[in-house]
DSSP file (Angstrom, degrees, kcal/mol; ACC not computed):
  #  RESIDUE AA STRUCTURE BP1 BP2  ACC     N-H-->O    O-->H-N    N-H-->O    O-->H-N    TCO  KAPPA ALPHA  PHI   PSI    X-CA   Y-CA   Z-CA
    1    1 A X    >>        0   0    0      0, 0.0     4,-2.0     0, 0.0     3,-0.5   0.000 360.0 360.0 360.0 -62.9  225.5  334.9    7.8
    2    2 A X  H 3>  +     0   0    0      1,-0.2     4,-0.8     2,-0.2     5,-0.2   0.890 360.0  59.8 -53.8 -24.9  222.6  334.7   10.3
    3    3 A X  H >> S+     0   0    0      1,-0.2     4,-2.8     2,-0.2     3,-0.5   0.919 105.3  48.2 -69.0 -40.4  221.2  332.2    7.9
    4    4 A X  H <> S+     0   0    0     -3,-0.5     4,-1.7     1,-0.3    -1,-0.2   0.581 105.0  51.1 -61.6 -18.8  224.1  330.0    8.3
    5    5 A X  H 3X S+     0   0    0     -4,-2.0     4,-0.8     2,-0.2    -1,-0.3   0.583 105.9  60.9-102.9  10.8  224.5  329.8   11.7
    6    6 A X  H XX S+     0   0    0     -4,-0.8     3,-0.9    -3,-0.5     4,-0.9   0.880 109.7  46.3 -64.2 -53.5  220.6  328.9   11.9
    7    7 A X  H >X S+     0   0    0     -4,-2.8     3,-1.5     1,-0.3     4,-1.3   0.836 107.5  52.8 -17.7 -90.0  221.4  326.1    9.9
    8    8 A X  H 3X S+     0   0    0     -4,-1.7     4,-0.9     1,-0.3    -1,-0.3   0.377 109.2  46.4 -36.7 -22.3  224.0  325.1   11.6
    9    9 A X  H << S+     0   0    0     -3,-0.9    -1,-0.3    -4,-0.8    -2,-0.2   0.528 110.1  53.9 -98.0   4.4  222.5  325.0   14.8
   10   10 A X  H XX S+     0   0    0     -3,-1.5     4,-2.4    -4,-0.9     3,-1.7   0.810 109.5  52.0 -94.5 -59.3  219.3  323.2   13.5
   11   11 A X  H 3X S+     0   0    0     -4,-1.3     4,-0.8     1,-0.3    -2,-0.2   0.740 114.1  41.0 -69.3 -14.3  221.6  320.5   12.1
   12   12 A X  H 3X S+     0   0    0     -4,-0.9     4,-1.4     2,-0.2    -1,-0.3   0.566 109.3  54.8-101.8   0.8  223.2  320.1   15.1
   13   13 A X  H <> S+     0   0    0     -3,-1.7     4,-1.8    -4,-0.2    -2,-0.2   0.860 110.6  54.0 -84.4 -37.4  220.1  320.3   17.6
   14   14 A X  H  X S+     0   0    0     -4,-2.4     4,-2.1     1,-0.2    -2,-0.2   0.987 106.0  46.9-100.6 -45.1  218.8  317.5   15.5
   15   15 A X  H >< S+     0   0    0     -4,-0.8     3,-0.8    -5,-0.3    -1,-0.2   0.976 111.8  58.7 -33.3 -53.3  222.0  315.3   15.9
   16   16 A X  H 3< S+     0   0    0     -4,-1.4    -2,-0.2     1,-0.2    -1,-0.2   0.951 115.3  34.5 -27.8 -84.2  221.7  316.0   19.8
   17   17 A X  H 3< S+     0   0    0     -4,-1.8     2,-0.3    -5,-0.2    -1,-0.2   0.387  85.9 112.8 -64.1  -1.8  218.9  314.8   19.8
   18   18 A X    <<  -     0   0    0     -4,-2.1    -4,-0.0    -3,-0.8     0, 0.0  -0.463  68.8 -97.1 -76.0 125.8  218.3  312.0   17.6
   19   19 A X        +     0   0    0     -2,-0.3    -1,-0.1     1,-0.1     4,-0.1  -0.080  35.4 171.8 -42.3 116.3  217.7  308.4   18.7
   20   20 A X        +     0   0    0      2,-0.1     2,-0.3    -3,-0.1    -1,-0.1   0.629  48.1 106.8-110.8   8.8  220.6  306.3   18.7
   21   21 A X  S    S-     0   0    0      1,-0.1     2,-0.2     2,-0.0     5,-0.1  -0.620  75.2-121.5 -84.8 112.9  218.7  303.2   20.5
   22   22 A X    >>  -     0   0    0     -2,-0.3     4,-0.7     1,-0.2     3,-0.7  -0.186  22.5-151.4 -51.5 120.1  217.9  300.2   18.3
   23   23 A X  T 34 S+     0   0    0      1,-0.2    -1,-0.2    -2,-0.2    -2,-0.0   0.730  86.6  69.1 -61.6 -20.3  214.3  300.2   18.8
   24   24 A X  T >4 S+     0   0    0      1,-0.2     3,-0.8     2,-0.1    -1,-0.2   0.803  96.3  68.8 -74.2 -30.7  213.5  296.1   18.3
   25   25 A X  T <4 S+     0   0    0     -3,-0.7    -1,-0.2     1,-0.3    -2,-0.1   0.603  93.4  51.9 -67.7 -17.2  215.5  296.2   21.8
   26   26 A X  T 3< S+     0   0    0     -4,-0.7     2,-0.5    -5,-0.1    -1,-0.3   0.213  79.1 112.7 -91.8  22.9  212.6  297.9   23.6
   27   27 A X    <   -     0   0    0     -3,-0.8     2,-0.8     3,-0.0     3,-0.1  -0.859  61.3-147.9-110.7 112.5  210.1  295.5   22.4
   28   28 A X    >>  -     0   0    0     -2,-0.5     3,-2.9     1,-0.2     4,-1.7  -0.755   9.3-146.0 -80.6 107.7  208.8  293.5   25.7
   29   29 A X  H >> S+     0   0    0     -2,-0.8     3,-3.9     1,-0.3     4,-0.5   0.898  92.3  63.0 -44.7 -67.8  207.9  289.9   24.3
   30   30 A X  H 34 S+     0   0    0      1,-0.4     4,-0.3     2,-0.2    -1,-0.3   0.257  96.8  52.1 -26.3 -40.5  205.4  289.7   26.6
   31   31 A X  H <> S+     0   0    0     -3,-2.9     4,-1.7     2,-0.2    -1,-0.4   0.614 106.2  51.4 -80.1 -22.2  203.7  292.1   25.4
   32   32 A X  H XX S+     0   0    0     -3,-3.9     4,-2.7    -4,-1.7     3,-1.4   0.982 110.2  51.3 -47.6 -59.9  203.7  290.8   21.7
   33   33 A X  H 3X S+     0   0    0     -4,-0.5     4,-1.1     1,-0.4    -1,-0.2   0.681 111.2  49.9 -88.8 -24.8  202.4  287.3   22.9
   34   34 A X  H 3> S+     0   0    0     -4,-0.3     4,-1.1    -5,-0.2    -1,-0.4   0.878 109.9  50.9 -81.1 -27.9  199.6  289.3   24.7
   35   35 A X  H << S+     0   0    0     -4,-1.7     5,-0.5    -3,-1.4    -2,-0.2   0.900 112.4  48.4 -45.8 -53.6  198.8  291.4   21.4
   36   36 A X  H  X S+     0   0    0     -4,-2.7     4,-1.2     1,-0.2    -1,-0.2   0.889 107.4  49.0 -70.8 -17.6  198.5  288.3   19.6
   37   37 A X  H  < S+     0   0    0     -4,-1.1    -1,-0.2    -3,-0.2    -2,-0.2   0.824 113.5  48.7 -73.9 -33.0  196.3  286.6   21.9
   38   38 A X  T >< S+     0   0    0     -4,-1.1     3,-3.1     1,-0.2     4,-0.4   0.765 110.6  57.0 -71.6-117.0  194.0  289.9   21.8
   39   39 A X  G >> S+     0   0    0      1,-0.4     3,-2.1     2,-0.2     4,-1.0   0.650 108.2  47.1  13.6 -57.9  194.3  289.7   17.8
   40   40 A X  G 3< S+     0   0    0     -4,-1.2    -1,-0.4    -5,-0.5     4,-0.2   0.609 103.5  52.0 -91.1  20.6  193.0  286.3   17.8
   41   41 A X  G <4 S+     0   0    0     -3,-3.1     3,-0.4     2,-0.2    -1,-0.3   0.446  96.2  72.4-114.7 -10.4  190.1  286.6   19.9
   42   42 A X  T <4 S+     0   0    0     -3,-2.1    -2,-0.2    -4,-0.4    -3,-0.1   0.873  82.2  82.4 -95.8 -35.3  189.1  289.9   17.4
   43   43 A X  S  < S+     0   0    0     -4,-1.0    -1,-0.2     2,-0.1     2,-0.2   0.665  74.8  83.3 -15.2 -73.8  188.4  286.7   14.8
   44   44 A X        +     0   0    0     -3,-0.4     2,-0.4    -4,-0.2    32,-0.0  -0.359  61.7 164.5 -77.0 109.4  184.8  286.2   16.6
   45   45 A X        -     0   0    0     -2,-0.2    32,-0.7    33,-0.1    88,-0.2  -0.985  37.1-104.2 -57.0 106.4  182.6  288.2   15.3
   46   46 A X        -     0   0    0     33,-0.5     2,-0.5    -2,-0.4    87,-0.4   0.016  28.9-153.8 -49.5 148.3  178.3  288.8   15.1
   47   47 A X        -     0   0    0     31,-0.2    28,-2.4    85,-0.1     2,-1.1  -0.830   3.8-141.1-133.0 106.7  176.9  287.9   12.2
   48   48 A X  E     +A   74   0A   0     -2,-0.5     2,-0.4    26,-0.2    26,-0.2  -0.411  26.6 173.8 -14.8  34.9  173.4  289.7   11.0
   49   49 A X  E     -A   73   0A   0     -2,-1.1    24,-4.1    24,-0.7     2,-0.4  -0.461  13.0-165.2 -76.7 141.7  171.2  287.3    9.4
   50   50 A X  E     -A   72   0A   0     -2,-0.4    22,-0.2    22,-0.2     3,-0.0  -0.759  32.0-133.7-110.2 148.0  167.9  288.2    8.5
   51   51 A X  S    S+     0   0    0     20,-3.4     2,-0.3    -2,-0.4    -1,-0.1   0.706 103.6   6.9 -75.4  -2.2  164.9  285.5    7.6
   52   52 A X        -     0   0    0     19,-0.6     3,-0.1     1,-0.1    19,-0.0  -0.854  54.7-164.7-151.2-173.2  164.5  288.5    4.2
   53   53 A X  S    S+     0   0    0     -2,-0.3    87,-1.1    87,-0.1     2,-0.3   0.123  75.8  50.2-163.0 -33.4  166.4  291.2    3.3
   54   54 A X  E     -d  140   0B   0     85,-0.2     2,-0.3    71,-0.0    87,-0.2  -0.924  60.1-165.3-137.6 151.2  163.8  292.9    1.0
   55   55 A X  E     -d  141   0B   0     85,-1.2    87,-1.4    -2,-0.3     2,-0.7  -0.710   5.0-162.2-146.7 112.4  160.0  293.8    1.5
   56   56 A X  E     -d  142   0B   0     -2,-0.3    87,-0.2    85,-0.2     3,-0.1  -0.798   2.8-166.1-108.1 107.4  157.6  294.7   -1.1
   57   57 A X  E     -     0   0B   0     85,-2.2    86,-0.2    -2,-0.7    -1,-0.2   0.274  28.9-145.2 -81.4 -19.1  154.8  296.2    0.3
   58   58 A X  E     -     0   0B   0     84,-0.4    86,-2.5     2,-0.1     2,-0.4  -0.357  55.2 -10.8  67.2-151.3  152.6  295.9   -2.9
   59   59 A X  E    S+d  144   0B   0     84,-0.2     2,-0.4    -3,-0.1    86,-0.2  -0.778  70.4 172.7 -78.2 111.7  150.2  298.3   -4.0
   60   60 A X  E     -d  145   0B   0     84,-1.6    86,-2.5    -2,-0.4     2,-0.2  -0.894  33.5-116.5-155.4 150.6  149.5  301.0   -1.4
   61   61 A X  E     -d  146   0B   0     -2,-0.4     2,-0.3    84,-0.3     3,-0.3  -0.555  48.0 -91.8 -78.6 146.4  147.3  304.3   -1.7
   62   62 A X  S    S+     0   0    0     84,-1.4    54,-0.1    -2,-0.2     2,-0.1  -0.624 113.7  28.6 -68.2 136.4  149.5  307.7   -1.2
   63   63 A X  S    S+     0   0    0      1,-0.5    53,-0.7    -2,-0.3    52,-0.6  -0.592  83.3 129.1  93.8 -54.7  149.3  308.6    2.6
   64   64 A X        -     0   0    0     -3,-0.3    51,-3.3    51,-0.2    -1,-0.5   0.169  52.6-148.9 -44.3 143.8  149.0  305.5    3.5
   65   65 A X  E     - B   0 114A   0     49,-0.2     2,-0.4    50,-0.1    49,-0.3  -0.937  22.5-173.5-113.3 148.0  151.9  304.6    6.6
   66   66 A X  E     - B   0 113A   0     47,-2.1    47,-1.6    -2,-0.3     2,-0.4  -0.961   6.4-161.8-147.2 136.8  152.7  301.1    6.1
   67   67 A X  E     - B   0 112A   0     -2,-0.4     2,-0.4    45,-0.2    45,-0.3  -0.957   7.7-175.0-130.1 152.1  154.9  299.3    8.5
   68   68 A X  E     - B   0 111A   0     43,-1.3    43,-1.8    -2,-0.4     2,-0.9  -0.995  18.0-140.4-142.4 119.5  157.2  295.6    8.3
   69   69 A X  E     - B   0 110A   0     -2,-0.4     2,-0.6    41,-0.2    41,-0.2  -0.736  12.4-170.6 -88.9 135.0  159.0  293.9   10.7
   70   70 A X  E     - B   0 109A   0     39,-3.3    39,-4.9    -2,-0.9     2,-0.4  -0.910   9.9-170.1-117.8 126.8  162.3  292.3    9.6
   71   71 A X  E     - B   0 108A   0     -2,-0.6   -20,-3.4    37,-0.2   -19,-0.6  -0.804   6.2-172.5-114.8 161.2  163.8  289.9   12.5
   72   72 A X  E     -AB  50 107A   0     35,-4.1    35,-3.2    -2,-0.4     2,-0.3  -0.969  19.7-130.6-150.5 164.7  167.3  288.5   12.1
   73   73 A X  E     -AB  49 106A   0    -24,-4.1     2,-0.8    -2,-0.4   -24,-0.7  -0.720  15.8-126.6-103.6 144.0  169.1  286.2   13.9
   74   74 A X  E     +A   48   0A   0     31,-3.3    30,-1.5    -2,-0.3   -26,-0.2  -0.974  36.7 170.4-107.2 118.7  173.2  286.8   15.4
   75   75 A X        +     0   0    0    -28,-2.4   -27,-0.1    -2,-0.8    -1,-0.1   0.185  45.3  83.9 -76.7  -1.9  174.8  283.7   14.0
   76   76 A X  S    S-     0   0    0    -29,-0.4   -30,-0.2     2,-0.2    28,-0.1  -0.117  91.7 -95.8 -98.8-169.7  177.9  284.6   14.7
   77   77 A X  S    S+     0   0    0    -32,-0.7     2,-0.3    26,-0.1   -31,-0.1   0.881  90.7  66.5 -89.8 -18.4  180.3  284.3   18.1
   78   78 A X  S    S-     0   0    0      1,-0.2   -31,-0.2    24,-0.1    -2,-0.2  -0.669  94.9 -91.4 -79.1 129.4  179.8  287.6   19.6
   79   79 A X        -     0   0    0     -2,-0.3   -33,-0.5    23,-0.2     2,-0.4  -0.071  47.6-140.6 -26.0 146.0  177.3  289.8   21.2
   80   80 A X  B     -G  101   0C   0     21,-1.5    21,-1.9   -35,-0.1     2,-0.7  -0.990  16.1-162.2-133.5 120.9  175.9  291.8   17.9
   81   81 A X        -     0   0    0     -2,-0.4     2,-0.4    19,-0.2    51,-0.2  -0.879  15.3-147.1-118.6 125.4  175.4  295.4   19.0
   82   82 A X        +     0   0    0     -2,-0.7    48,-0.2    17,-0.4     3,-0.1  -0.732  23.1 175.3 -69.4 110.0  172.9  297.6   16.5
   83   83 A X        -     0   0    0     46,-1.5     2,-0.2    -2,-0.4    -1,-0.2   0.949  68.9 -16.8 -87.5 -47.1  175.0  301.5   17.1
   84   84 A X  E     -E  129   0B   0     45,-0.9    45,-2.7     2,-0.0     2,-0.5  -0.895  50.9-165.7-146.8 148.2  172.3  303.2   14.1
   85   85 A X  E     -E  128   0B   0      9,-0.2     2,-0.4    43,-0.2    43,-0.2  -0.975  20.5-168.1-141.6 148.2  170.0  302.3   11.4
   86   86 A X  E     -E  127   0B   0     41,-3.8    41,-0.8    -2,-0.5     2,-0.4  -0.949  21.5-127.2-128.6 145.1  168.9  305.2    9.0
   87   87 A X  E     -E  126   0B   0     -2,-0.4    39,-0.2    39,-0.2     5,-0.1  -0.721  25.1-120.6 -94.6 145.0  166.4  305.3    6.7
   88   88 A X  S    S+     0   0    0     37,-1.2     2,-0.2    -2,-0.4    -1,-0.1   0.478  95.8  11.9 -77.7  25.7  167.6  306.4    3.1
   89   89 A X  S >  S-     0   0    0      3,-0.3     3,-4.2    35,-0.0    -1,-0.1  -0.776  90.0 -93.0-178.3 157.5  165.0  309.3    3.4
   90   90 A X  T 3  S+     0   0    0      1,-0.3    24,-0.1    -2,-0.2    -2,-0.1   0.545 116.1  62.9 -48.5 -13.2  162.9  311.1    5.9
   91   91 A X  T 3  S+     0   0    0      1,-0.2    23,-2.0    22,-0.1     2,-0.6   0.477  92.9  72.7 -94.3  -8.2  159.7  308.7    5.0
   92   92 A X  E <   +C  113   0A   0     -3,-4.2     2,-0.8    21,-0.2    -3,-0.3  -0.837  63.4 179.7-131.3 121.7  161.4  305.6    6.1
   93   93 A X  E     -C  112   0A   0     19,-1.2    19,-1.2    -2,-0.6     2,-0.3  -0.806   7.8-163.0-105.8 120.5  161.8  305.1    9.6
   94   94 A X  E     -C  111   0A   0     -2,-0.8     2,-0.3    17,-0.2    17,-0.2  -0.841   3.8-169.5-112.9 156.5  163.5  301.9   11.7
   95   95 A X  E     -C  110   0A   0     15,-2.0    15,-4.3    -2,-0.3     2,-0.3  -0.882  21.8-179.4-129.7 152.9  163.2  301.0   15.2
   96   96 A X  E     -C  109   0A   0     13,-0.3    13,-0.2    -2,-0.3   -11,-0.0  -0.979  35.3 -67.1-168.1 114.0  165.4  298.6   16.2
   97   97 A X        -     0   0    0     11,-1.7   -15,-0.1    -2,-0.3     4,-0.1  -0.023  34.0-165.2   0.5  99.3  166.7  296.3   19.1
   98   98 A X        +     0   0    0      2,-0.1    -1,-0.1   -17,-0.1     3,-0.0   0.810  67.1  65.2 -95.6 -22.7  168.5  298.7   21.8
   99   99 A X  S    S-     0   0    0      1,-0.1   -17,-0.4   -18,-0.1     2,-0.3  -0.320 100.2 -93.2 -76.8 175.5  170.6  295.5   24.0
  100  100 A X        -     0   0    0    -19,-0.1     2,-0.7     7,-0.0   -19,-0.2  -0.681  38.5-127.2 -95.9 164.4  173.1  293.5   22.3
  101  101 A X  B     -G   80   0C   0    -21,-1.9   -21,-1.5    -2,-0.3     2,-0.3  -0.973  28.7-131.7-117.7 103.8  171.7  290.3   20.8
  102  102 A X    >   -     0   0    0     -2,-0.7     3,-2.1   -23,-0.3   -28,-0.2  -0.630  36.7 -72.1 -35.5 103.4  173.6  287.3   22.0
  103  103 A X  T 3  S+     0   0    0      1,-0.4   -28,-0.2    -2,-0.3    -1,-0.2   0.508 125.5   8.9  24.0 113.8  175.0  284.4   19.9
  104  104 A X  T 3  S+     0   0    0    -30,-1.5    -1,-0.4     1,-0.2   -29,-0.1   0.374 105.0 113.3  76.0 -15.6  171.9  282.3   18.7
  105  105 A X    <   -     0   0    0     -3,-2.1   -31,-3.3   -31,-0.1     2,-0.2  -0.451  60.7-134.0 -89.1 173.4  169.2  285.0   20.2
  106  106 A X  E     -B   73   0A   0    -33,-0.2     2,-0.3    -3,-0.1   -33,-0.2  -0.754  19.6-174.0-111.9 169.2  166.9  287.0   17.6
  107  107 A X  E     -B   72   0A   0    -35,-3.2   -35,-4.1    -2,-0.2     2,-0.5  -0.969  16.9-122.8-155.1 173.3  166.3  290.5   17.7
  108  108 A X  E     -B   71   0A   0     -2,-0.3   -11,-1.7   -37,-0.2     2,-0.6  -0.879   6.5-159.0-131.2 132.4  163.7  292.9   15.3
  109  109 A X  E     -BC  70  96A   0    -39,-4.9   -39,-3.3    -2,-0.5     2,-0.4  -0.975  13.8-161.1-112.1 135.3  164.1  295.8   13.1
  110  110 A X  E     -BC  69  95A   0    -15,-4.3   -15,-2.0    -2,-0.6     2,-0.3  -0.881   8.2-171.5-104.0 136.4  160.7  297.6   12.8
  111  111 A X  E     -BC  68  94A   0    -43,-1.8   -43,-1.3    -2,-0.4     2,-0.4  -0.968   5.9-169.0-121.6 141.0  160.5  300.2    9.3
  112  112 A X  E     -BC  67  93A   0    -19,-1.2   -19,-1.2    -2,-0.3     2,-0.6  -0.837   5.7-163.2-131.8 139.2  157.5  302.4    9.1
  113  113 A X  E     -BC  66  92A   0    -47,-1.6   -47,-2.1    -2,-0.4     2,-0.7  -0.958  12.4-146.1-139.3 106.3  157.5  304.0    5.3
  114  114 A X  E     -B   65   0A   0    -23,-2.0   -49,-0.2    -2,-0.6   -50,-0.1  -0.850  10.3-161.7 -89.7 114.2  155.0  307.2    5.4
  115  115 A X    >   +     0   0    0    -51,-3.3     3,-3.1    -2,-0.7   -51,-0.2   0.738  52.1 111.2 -74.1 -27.9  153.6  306.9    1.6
  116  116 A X  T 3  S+     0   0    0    -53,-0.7    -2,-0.1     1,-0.3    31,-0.0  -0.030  82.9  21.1 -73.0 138.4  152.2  310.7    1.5
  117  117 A X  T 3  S+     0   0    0      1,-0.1     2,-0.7     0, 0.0    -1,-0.3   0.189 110.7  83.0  95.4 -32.1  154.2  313.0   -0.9
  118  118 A X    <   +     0   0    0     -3,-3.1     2,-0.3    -4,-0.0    27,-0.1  -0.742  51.9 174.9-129.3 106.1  155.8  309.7   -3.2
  119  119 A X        +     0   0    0     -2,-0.7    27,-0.1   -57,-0.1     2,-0.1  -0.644  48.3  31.7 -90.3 154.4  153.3  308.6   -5.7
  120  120 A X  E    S- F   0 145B   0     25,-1.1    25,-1.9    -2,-0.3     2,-0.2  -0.345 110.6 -14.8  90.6-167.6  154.8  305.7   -8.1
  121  121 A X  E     - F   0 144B   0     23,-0.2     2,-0.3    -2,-0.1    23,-0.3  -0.551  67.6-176.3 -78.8 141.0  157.1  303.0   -7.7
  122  122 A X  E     - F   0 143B   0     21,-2.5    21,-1.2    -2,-0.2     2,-0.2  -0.761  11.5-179.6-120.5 167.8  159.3  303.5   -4.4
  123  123 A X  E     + F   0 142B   0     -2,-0.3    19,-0.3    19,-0.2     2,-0.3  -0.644  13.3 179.0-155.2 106.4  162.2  301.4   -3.1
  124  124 A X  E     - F   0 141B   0     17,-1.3    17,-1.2    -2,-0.2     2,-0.3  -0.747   6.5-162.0 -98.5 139.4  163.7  302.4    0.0
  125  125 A X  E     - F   0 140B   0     -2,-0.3   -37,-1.2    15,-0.2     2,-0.8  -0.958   8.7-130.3-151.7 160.4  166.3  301.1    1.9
  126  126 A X  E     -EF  87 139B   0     13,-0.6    13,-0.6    -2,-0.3     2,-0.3  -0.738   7.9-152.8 -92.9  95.6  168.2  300.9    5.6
  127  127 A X  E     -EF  86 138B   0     -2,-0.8   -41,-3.8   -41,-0.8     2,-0.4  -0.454   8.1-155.5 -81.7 147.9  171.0  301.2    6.2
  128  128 A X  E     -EF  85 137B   0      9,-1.4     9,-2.7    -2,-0.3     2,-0.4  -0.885   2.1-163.5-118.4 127.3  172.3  299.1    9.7
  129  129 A X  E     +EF  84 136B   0    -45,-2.7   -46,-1.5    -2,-0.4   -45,-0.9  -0.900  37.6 143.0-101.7 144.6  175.5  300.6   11.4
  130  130 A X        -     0   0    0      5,-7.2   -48,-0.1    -2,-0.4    -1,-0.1  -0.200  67.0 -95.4-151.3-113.1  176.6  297.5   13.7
  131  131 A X  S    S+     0   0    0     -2,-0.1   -85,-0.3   -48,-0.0   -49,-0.1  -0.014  76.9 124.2-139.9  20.6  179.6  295.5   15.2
  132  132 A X  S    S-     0   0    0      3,-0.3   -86,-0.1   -51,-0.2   -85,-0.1  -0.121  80.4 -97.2 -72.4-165.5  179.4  292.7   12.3
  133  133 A X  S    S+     0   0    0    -87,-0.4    -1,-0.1     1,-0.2   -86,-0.1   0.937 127.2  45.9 -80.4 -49.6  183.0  292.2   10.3
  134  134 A X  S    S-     0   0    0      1,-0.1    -1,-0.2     2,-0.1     3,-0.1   0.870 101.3-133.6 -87.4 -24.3  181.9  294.3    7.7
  135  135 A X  S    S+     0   0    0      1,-0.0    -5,-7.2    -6,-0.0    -3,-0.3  -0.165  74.0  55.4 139.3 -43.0  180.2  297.5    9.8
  136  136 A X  E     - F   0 129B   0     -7,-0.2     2,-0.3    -5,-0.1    -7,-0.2  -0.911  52.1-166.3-126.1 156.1  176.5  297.8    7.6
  137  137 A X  E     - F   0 128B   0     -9,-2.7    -9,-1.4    -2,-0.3     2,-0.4  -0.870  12.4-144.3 -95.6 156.6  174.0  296.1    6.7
  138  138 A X  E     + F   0 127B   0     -2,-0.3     2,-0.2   -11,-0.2   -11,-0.2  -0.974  15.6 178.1-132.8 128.4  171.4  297.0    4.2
  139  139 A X  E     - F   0 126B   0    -13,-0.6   -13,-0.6    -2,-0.4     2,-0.3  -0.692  20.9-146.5-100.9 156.8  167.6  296.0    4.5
  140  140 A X  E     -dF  54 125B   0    -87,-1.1   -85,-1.2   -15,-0.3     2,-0.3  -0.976  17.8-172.9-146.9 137.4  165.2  297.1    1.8
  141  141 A X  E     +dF  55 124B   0    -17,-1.2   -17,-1.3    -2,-0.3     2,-0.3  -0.686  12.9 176.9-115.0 144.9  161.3  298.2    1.4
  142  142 A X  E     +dF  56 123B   0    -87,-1.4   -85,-2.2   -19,-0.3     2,-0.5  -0.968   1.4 169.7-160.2 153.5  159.5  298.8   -1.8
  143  143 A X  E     - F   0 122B   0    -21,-1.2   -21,-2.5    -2,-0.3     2,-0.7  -0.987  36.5-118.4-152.5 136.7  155.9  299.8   -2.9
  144  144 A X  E     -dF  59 121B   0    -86,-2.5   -84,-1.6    -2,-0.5   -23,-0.2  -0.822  30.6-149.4 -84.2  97.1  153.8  300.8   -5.5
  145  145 A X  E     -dF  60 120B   0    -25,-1.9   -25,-1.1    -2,-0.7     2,-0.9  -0.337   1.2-154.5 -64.4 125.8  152.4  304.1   -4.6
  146  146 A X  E     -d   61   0B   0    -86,-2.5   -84,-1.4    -2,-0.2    -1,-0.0  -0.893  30.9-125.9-109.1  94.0  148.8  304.6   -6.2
  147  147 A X        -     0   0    0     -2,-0.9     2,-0.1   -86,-0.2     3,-0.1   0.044  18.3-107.7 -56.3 161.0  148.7  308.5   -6.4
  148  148 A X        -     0   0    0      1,-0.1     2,-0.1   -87,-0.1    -1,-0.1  -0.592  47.9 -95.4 -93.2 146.9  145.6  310.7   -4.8
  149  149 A X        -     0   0    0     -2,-0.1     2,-0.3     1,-0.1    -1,-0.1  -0.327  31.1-134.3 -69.7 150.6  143.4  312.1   -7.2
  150  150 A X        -     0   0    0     -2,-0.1     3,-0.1     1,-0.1    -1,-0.1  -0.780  23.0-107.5 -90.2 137.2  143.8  315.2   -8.3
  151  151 A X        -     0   0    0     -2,-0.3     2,-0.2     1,-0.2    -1,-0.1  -0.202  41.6-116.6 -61.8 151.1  140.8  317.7   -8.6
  152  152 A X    >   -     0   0    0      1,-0.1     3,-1.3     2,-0.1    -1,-0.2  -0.319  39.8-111.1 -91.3 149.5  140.2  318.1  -12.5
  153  153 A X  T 3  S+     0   0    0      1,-0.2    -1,-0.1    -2,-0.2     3,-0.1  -0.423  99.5  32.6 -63.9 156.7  141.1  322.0  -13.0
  154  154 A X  T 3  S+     0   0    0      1,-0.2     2,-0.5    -3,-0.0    -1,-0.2   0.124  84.8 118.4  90.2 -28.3  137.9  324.2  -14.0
  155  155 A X    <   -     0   0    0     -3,-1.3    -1,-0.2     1,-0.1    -4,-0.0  -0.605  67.4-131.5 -82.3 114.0  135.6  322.2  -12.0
  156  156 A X        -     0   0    0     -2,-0.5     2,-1.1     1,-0.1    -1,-0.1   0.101  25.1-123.4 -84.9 177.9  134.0  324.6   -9.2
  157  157 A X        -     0   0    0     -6,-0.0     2,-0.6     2,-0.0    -1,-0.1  -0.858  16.5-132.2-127.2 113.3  134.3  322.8   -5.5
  158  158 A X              0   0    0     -2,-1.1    -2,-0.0     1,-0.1     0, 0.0  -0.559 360.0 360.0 -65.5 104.2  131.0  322.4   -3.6
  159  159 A X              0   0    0     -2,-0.6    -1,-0.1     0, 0.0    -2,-0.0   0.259 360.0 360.0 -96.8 360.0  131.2  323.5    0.3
């Protein structure tokens, strides 16, 4: 019995209350024609271009810290604002443009790659979080790591 008149009073609280106002009739034109105007203005976007993408470091000893600048250009209609760039592991670090870079200006990503610890071929690469259409960019480093010799076992070590 008490379950039924819970029902019932749920099914009628929700009638009470229920909206009976066409909703398309609350819609202020005004405010549409300013949405769309906002909407088309989101069009203009920065656009990232870089003069390379990729940077091969060559042949490089293990330890060695080895460093590149990559400049890019905003081609696009908007201020281009750089939020993050990460390296895809602690050995590669960018530094980066902190203003926004204005329509036609350039701006510079510095990467530092500390070689110590990755003997052999490396490829590294950055990702850039930013305000372009698509969100990232990806820059890329690579090297051929020469490994340090190793002392040959057995062989006593002279002080």
């Amino acid at each position: 019995m008490k379950k039924g008149i819970l029902i019932l009073a749920g099914i009628f609280a929700m009638t009470f209350v229920s909206c009976k106002d066409d909703a398309t009739k609350k819609v202020n034109e005004e405010n549409v024609e300013i949405a769309a105007e906002r909407d088309a203005k989101n069009t203009d976007f920065p656009v990232m271009t870089f003069a390379e993408t990729e940077h091969d470091f060559g042949t490089i000893n293990e330890g060695d810290v080895v460093e590149h600048k990559f400049t890019f250009t905003n081609t696009g209609k908007a201020p281009l604002v750089i939020v993050n760039a990460k390296g895809s592991c602690g050995c590669t670090v960018p530094q980066w443009t902190k203003e926004p870079v204005a329509p036609g200006a350039t701006g510079e990503m510095l990467v530092k790659f500390n070689s110590n610890g990755k003997p052999n071929q490396q490829t590294k690469q950055v990702t850039i979080t930013t305000n372009t259409e698509a969100g990232k960019e990806v820059i890329k480093i690579k090297a051929l790591v020469t490994p340090k010799a190793k002392p040959v076992s057995g062989t006593p070590v002279s002080e």
